[in-house]
C-alpha positions in Angstrom: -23.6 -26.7 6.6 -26.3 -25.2 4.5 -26.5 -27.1 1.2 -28.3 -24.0 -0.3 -25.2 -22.4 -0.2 -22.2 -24.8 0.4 -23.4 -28.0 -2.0 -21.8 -30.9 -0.9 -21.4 -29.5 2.8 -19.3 -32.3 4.2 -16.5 -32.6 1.7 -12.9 -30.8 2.1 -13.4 -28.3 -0.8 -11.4 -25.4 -0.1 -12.3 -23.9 -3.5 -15.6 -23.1 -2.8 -14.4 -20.2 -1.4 -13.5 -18.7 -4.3 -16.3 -17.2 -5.3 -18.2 -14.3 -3.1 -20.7 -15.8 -0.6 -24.2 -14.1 -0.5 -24.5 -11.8 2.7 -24.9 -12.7 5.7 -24.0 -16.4 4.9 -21.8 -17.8 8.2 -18.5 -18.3 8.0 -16.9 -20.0 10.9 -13.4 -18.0 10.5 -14.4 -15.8 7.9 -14.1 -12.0 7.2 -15.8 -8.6 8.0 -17.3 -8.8 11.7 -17.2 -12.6 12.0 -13.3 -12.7 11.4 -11.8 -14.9 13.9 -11.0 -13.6 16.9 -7.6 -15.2 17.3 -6.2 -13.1 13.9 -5.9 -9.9 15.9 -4.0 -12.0 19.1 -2.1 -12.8 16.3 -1.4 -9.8 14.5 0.0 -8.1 18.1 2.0 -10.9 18.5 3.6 -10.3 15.1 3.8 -6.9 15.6 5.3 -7.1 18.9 8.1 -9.3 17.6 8.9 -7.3 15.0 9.3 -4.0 17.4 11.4 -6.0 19.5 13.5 -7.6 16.7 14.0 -3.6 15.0 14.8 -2.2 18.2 16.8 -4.3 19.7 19.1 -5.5 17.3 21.7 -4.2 14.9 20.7 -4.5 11.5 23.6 -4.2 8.7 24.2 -5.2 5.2 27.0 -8.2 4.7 27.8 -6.9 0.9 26.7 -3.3 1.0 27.8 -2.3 -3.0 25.5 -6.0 -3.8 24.7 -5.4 -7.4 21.3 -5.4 -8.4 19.7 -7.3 -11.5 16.8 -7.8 -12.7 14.6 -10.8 -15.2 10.9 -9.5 -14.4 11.4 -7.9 -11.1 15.0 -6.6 -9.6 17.2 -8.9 -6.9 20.2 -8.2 -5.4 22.5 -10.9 -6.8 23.5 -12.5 -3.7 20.0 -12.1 -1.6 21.1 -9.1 0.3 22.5 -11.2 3.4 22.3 -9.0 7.0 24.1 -9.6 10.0 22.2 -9.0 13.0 23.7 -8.1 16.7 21.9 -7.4 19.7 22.4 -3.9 20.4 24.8 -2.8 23.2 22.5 -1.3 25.7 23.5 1.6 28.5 23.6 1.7 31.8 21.6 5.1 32.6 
């Protein structure tokens, strides 16, 4: 809240972030060691998610020969559609 370095402290200006803040200037969810401490619960949850959803499941292509073309960057014409089935799992 510090009109030194946030002018105009109570107004929704979201590019005032932009440009680099001067050290040490608090950030309430900002980067380095004050990052929020809900990103990394986050981040596991994502990553958990994901391990479950690769393991777990049967990934395959629904057009496998898809052509591929390309404006500025390549795309498979039709998206590259995947069916996904749990995995059949054995009783050990």
């Amino acid at each position: 809240m510090d009109p030194k370095h946030f002018p105009d402290p109570t107004s929704s200006d979201p590019d005032r972030f932009d440009e680099a803040m001067p050290p040490y200037v608090y950030m309430p969810f900002g980067g380095e060691p004050r990052v929020c401490a809900r990103s990394q619960l986050a981040r596991m949850n994502i990553l958990m998610l994901l391990h479950n959803v690769v393991t777990c499941y049967n990934w395959s292509l629904i057009h496998p020969d898809e052509p591929v073309t390309s404006d500025s960057l390549p795309y498979p014409i039709h998206g590259m559609p995947i069916r996904i089935s749990p995995k059949r799992r054995s009783i050990d």
